[in-house]
CHARMM internal coordinates of N, CA and C (Angstrom, degrees):
IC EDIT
DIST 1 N 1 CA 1.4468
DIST 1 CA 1 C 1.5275
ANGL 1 N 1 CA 1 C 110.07
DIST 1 C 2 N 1.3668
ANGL 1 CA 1 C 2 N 111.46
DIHE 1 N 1 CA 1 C 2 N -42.47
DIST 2 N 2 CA 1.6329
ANGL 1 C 2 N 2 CA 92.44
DIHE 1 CA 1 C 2 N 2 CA -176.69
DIST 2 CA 2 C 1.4678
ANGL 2 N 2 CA 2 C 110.11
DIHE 1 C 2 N 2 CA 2 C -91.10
DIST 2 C 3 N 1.2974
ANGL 2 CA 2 C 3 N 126.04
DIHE 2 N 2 CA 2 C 3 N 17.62
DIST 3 N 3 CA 1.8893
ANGL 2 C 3 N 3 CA 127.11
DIHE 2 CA 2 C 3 N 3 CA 152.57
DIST 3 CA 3 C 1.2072
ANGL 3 N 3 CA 3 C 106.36
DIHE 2 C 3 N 3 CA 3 C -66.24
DIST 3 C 4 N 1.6085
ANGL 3 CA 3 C 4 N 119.04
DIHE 3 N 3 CA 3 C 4 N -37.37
DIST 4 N 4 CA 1.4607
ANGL 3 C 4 N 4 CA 120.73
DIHE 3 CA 3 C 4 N 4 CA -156.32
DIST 4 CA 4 C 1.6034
ANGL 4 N 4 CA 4 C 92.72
DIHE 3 C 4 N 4 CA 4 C -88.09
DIST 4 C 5 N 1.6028
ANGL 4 CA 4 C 5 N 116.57
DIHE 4 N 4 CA 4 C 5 N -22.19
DIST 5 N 5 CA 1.2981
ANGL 4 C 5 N 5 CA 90.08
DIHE 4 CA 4 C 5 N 5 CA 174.21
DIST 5 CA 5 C 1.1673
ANGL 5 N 5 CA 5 C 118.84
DIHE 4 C 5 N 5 CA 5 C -127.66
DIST 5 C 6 N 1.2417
ANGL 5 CA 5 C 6 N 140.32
DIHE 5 N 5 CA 5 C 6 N 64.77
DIST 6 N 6 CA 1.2456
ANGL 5 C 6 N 6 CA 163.47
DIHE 5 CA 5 C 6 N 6 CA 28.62
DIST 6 CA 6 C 1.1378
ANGL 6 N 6 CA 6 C 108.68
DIHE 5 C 6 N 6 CA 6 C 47.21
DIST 6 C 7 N 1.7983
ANGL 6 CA 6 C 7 N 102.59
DIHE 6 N 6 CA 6 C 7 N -113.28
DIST 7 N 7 CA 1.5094
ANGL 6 C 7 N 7 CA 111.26
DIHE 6 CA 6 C 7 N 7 CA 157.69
DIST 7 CA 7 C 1.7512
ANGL 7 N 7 CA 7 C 115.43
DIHE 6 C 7 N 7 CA 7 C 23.46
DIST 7 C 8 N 1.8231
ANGL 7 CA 7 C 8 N 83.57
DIHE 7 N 7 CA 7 C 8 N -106.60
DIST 8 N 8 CA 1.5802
ANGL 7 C 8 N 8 CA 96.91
DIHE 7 CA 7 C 8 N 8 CA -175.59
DIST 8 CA 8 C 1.8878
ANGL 8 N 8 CA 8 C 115.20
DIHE 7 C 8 N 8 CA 8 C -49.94
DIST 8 C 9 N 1.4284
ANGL 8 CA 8 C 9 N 113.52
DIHE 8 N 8 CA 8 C 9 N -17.26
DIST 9 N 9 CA 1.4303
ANGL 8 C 9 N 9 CA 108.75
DIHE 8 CA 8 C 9 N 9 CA -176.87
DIST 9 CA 9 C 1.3194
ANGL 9 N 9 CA 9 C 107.59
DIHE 8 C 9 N 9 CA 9 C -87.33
DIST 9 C 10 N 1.2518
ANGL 9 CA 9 C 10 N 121.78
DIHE 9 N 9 CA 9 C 10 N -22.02
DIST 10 N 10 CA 1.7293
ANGL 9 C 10 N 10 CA 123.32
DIHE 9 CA 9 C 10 N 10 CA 179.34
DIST 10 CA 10 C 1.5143
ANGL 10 N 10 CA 10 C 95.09
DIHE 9 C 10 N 10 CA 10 C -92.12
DIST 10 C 11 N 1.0582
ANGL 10 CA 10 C 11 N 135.95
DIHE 10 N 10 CA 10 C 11 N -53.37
DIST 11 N 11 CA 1.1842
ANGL 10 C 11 N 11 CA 126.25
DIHE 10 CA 10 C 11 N 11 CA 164.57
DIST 11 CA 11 C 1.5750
ANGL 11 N 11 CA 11 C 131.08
DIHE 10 C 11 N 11 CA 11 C -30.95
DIST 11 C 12 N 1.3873
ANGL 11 CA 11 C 12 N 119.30
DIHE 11 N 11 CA 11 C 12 N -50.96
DIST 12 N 12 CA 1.3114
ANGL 11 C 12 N 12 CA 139.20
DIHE 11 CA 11 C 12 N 12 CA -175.43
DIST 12 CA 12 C 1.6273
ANGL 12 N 12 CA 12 C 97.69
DIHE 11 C 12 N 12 CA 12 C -68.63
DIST 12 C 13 N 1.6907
ANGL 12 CA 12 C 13 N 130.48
DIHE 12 N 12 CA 12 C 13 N -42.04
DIST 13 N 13 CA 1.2898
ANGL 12 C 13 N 13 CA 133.90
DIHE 12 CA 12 C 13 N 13 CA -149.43
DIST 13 CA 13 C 1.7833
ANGL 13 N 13 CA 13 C 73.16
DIHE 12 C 13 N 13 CA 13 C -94.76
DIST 13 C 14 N 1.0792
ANGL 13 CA 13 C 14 N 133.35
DIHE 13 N 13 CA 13 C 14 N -40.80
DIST 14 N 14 CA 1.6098
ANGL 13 C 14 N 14 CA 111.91
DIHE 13 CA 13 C 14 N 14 CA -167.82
DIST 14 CA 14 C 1.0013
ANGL 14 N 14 CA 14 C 117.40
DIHE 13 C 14 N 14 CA 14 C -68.20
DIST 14 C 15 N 1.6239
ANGL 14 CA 14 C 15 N 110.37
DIHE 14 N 14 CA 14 C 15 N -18.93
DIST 15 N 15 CA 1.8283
ANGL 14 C 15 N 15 CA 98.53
DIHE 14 CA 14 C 15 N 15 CA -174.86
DIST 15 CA 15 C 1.3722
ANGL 15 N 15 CA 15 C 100.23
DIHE 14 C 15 N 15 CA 15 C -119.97
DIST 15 C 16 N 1.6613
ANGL 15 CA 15 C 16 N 135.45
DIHE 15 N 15 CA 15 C 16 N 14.93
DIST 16 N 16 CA 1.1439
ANGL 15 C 16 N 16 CA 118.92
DIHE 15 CA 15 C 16 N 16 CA 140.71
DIST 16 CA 16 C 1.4872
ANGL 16 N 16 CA 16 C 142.95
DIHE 15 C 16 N 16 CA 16 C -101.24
DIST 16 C 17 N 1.8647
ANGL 16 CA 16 C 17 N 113.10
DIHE 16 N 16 CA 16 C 17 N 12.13
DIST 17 N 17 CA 0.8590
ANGL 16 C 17 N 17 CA 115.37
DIHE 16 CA 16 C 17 N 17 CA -163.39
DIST 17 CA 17 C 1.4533
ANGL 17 N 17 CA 17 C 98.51
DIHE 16 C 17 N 17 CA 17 C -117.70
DIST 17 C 18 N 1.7308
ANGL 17 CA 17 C 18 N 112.31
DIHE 17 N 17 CA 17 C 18 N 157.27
DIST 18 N 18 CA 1.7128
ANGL 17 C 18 N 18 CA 105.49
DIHE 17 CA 17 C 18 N 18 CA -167.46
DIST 18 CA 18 C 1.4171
ANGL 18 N 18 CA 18 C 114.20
DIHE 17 C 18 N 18 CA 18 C -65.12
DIST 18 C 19 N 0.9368
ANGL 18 CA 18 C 19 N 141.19
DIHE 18 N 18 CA 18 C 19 N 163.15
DIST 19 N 19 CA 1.1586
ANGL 18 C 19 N 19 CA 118.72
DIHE 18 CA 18 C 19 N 19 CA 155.11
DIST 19 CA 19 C 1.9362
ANGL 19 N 19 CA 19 C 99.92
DIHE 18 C 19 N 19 CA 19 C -130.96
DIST 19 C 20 N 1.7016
ANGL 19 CA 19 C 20 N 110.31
DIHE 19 N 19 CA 19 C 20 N -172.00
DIST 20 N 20 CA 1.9847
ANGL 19 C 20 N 20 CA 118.52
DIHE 19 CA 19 C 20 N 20 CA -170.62
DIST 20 CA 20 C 1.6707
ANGL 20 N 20 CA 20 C 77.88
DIHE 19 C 20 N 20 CA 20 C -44.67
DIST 20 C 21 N 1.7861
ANGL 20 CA 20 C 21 N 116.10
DIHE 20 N 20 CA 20 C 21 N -73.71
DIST 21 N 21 CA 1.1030
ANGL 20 C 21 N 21 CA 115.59
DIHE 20 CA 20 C 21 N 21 CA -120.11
DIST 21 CA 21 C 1.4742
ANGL 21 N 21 CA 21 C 120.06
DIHE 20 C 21 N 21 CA 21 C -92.96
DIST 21 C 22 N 1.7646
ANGL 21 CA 21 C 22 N 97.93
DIHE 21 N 21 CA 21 C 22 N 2.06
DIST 22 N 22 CA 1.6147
ANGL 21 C 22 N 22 CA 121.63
DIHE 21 CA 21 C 22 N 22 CA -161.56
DIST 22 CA 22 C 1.3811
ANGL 22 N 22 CA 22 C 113.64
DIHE 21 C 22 N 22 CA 22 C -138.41
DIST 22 C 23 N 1.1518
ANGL 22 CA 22 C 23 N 145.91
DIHE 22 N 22 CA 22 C 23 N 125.33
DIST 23 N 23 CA 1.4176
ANGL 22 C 23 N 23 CA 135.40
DIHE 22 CA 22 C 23 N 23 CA 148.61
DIST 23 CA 23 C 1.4881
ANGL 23 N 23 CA 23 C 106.13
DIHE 22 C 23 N 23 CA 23 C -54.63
DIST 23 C 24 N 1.5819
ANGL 23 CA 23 C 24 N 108.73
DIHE 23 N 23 CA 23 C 24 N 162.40
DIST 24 N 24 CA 1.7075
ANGL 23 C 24 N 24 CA 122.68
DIHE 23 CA 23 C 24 N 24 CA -178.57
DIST 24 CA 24 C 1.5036
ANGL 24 N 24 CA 24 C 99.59
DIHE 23 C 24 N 24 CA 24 C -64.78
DIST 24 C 25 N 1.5491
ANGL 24 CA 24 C 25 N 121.15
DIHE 24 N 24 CA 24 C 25 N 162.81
DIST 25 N 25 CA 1.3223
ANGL 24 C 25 N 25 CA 109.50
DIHE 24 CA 24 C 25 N 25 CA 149.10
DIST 25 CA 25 C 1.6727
ANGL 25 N 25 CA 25 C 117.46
DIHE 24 C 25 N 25 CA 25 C -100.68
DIST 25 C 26 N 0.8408
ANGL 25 CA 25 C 26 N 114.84
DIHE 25 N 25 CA 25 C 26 N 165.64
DIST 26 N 26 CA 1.6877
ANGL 25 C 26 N 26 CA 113.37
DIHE 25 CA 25 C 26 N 26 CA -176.95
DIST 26 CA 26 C 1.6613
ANGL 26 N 26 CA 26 C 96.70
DIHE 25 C 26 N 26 CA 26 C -84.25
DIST 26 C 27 N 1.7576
ANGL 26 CA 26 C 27 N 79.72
DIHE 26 N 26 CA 26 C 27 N 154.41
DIST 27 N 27 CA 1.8814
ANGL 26 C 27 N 27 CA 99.62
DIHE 26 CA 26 C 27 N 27 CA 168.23
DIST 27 CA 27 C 1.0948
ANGL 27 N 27 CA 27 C 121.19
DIHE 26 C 27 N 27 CA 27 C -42.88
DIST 27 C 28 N 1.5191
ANGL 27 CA 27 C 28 N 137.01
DIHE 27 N 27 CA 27 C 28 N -62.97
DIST 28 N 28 CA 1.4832
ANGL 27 C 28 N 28 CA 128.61
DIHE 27 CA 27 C 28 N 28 CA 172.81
DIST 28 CA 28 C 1.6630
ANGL 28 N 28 CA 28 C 119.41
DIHE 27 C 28 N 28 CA 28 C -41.54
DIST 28 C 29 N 1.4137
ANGL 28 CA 28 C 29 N 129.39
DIHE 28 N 28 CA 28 C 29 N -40.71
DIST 29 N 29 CA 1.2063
ANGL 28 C 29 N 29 CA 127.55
DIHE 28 CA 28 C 29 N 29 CA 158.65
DIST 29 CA 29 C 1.0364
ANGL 29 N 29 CA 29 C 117.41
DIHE 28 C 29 N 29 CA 29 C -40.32
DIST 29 C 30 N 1.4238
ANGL 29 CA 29 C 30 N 129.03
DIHE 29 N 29 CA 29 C 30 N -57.24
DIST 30 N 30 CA 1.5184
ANGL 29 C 30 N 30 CA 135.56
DIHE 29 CA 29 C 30 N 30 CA -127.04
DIST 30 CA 30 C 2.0262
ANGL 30 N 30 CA 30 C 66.35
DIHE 29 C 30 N 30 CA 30 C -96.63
DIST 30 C 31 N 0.7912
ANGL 30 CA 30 C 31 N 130.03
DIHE 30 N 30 CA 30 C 31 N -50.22
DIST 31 N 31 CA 1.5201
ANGL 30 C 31 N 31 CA 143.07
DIHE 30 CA 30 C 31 N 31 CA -137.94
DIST 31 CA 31 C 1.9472
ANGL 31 N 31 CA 31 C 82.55
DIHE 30 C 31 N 31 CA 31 C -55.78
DIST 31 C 32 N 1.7108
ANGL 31 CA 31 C 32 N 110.06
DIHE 31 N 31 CA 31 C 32 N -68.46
DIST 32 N 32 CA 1.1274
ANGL 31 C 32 N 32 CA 93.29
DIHE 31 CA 31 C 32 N 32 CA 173.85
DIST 32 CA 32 C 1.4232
ANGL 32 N 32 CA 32 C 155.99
DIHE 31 C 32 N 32 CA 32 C -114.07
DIST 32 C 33 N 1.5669
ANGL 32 CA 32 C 33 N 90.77
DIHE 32 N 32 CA 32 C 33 N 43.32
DIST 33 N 33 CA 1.7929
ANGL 32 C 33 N 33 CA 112.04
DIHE 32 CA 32 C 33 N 33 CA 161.64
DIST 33 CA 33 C 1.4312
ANGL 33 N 33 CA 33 C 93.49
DIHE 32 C 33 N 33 CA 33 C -80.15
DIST 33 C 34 N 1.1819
ANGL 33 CA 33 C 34 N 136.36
DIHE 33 N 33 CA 33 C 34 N -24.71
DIST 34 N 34 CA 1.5527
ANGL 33 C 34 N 34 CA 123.74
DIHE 33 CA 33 C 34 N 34 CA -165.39
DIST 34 CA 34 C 1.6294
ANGL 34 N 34 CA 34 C 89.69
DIHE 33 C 34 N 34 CA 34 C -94.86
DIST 34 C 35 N 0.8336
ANGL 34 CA 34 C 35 N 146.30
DIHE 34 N 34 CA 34 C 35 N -39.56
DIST 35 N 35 CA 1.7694
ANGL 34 C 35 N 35 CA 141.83
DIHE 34 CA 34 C 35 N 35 CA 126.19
DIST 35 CA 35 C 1.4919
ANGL 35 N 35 CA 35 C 126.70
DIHE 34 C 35 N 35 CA 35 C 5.93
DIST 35 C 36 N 1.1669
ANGL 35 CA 35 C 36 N 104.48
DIHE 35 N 35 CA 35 C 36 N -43.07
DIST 36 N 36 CA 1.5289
ANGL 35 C 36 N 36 CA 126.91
DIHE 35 CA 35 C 36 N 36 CA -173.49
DIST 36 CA 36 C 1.5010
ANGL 36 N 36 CA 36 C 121.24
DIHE 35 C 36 N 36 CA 36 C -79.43
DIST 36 C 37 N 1.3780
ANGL 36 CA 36 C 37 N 103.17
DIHE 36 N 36 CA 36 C 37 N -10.18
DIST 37 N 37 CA 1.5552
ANGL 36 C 37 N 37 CA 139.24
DIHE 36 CA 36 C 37 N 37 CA 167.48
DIST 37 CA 37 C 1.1713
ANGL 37 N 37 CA 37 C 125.92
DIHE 36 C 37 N 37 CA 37 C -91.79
DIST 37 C 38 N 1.2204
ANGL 37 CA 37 C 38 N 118.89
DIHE 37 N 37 CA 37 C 38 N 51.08
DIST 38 N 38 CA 1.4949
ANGL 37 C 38 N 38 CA 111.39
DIHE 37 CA 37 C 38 N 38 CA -157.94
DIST 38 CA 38 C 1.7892
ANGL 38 N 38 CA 38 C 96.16
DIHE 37 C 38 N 38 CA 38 C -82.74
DIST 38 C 39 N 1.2987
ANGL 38 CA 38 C 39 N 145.61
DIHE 38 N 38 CA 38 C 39 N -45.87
DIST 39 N 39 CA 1.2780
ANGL 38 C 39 N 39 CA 140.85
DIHE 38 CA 38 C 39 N 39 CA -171.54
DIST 39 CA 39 C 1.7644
ANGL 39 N 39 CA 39 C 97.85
DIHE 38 C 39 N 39 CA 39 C -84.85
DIST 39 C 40 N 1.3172
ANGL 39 CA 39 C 40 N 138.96
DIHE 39 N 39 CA 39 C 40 N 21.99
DIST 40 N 40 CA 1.5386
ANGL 39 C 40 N 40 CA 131.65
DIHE 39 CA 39 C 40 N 40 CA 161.60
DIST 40 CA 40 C 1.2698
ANGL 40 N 40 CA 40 C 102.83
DIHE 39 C 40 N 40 CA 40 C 56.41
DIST 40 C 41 N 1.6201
ANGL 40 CA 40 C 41 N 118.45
DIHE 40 N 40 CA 40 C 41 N 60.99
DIST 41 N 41 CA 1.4039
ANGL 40 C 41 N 41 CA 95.58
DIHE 40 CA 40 C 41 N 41 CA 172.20
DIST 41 CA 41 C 1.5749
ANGL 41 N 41 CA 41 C 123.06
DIHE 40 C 41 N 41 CA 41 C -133.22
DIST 41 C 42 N 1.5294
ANGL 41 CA 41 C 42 N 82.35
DIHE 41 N 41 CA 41 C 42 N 10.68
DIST 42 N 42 CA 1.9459
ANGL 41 C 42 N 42 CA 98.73
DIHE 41 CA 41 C 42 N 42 CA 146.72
DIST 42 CA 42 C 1.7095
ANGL 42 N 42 CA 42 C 114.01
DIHE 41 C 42 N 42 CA 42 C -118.39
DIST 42 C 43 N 1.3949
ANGL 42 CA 42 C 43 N 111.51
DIHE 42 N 42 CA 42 C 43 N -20.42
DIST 43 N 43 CA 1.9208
ANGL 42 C 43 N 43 CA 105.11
DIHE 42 CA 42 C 43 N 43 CA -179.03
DIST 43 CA 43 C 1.6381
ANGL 43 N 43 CA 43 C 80.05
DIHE 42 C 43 N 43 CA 43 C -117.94
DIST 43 C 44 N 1.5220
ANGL 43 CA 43 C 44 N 96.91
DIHE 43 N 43 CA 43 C 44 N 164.83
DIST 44 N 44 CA 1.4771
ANGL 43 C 44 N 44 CA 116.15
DIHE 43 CA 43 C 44 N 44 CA 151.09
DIST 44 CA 44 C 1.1289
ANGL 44 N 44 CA 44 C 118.75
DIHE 43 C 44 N 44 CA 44 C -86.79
DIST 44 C 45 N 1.5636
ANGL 44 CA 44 C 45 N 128.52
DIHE 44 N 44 CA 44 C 45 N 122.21
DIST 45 N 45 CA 1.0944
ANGL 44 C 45 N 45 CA 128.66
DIHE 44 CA 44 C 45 N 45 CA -131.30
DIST 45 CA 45 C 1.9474
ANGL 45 N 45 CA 45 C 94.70
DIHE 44 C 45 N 45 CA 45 C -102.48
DIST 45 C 46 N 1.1320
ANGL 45 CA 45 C 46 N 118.92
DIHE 45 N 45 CA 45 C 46 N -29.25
DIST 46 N 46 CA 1.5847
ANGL 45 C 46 N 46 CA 90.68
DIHE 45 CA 45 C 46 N 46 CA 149.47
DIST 46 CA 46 C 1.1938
ANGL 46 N 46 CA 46 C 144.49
DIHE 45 C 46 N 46 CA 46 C -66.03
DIST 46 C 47 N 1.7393
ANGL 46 CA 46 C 47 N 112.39
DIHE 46 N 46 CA 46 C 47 N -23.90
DIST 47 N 47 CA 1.5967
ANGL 46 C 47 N 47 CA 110.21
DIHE 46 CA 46 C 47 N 47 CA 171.64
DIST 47 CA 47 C 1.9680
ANGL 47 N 47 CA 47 C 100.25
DIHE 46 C 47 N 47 CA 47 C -74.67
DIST 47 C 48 N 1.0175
ANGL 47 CA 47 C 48 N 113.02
DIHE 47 N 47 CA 47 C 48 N -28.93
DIST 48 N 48 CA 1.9669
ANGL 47 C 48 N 48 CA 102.11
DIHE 47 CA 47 C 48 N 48 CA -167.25
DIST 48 CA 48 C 1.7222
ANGL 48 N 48 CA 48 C 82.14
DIHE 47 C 48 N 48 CA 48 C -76.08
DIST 48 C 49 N 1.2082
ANGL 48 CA 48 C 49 N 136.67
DIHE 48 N 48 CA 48 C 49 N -73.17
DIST 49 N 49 CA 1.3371
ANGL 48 C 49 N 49 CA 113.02
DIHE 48 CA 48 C 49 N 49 CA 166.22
DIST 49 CA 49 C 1.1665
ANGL 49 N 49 CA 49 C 136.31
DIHE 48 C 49 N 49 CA 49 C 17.99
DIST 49 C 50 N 1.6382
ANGL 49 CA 49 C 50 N 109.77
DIHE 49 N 49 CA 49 C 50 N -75.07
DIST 50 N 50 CA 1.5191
ANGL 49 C 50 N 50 CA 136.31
DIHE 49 CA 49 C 50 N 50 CA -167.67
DIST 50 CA 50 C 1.4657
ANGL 50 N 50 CA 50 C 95.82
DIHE 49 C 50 N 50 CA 50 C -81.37
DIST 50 C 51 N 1.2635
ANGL 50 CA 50 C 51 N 113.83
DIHE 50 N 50 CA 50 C 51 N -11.41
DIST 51 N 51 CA 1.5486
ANGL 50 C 51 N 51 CA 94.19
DIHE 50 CA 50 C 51 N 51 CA -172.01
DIST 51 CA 51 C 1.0662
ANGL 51 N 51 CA 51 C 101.39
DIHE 50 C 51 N 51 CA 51 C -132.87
DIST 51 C 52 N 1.4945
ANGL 51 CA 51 C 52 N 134.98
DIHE 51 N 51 CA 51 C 52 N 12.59
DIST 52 N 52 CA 1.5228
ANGL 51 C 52 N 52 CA 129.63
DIHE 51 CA 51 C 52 N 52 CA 147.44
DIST 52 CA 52 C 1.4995
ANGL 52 N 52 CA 52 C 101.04
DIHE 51 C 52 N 52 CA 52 C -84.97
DIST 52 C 53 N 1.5067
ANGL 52 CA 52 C 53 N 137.96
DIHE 52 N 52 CA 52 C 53 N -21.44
DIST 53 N 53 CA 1.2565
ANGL 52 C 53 N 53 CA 124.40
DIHE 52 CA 52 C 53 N 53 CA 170.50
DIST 53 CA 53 C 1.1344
ANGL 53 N 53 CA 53 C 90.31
DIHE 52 C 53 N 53 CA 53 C -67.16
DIST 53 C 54 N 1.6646
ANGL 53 CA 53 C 54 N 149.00
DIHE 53 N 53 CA 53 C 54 N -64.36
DIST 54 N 54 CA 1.6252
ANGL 53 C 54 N 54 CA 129.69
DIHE 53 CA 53 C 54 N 54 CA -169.90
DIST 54 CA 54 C 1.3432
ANGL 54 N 54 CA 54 C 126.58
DIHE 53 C 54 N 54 CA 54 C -39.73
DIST 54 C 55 N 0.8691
ANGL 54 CA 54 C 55 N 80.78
DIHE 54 N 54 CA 54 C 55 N -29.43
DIST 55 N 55 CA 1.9223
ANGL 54 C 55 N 55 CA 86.75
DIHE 54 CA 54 C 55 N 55 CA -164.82
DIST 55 CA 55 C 1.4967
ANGL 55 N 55 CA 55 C 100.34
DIHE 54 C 55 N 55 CA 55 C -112.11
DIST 55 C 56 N 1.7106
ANGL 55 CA 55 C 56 N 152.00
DIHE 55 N 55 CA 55 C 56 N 12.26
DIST 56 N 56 CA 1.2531
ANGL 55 C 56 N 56 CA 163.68
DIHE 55 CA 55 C 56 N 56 CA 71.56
DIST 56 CA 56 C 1.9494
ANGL 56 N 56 CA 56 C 101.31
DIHE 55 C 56 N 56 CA 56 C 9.46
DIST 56 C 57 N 1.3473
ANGL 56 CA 56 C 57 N 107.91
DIHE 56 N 56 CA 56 C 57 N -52.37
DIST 57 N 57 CA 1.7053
ANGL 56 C 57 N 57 CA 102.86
DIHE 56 CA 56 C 57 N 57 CA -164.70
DIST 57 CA 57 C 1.7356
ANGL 57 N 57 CA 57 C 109.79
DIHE 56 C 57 N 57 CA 57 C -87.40
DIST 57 C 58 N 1.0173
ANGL 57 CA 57 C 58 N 94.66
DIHE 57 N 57 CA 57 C 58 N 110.72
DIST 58 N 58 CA 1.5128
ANGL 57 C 58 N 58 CA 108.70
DIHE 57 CA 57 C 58 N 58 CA -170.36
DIST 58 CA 58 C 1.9625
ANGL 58 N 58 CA 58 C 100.04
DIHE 57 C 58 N 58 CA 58 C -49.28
DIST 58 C 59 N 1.6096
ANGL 58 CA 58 C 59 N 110.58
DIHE 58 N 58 CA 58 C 59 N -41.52
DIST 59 N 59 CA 1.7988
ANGL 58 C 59 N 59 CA 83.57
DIHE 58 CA 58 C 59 N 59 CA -160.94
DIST 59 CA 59 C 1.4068
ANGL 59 N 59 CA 59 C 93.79
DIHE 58 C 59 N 59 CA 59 C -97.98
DIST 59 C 60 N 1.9297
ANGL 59 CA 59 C 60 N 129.67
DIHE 59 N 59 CA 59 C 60 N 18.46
DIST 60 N 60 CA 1.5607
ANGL 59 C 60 N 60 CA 106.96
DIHE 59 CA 59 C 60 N 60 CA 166.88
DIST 60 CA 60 C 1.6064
ANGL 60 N 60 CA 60 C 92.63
DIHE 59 C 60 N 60 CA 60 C -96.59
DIST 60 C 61 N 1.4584
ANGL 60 CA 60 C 61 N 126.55
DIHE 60 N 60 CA 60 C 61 N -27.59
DIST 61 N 61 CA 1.2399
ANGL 60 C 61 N 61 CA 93.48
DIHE 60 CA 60 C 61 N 61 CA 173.69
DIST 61 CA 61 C 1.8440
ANGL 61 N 61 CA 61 C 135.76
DIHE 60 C 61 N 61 CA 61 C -81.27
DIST 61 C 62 N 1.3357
ANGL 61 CA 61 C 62 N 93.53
DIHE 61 N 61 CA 61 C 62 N -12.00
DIST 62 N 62 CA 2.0249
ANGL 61 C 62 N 62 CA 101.27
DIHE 61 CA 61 C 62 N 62 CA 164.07
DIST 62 CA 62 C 1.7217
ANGL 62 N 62 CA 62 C 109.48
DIHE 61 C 62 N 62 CA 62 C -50.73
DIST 62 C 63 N 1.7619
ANGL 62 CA 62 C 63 N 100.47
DIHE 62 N 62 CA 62 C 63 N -43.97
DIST 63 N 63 CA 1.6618
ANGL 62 C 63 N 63 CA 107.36
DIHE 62 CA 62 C 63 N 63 CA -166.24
DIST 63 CA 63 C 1.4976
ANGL 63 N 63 CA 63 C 103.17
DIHE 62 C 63 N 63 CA 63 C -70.93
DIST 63 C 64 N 1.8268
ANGL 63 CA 63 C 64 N 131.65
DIHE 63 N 63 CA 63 C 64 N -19.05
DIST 64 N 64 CA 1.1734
ANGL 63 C 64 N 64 CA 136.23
DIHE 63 CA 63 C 64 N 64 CA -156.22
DIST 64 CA 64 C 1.7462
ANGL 64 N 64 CA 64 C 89.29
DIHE 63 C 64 N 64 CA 64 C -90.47
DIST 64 C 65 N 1.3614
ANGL 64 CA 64 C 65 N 114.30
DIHE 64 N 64 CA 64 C 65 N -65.15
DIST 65 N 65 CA 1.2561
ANGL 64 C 65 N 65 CA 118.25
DIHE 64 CA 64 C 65 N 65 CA 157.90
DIST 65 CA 65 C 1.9313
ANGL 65 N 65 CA 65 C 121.94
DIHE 64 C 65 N 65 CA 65 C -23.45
DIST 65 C 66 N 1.2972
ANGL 65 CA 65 C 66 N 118.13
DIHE 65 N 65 CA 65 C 66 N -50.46
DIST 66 N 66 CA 1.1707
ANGL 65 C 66 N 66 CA 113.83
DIHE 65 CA 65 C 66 N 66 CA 179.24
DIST 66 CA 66 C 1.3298
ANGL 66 N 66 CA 66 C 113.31
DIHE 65 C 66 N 66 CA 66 C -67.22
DIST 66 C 67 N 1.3628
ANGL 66 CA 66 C 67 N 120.55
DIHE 66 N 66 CA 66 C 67 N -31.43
DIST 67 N 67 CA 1.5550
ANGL 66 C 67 N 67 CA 123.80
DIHE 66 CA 66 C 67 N 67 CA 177.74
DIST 67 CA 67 C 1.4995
ANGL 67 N 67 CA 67 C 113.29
DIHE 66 C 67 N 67 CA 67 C -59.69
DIST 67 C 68 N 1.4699
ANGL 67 CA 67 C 68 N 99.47
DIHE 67 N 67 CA 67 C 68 N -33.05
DIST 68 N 68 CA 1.9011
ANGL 67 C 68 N 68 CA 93.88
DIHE 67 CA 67 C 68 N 68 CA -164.01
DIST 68 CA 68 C 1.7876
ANGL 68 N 68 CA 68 C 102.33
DIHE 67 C 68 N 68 CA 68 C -78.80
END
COOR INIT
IC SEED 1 N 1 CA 1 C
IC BUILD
């Protein structure tokens, strides 16, 4: 269980954080490429779940933002 969430947490930090050659994409994006998974067969589909409800809640993701 915590590979699988991993995974989705290194995953989630790659496509929201800037990088040289890319701006981040925002939470609602990311929300449904992890959508795009409907049979879990790159995330485990209860952790991308758990973490499209995170990133769904507008003031845990402002507070995720304040950390970086």
């Amino acid at each position: 269980m915590g590979a699988r969430i991993l995974c989705v947490a290194d995953s989630v930090d790659a496509m929201l954080t800037d990088r040289a050659y890319r701006k981040g994409i925002g939470g609602e994006i990311l929300s449904s490429s992890y959508n795009g998974d409907p049979g879990g067969t790159q995330f485990d589909s209860v952790v991308a779940n758990v973490a499209i409800g995170l990133l769904s809640d507008r003031e845990f993701a402002d507070e995720m933002r304040k950390i970086e």
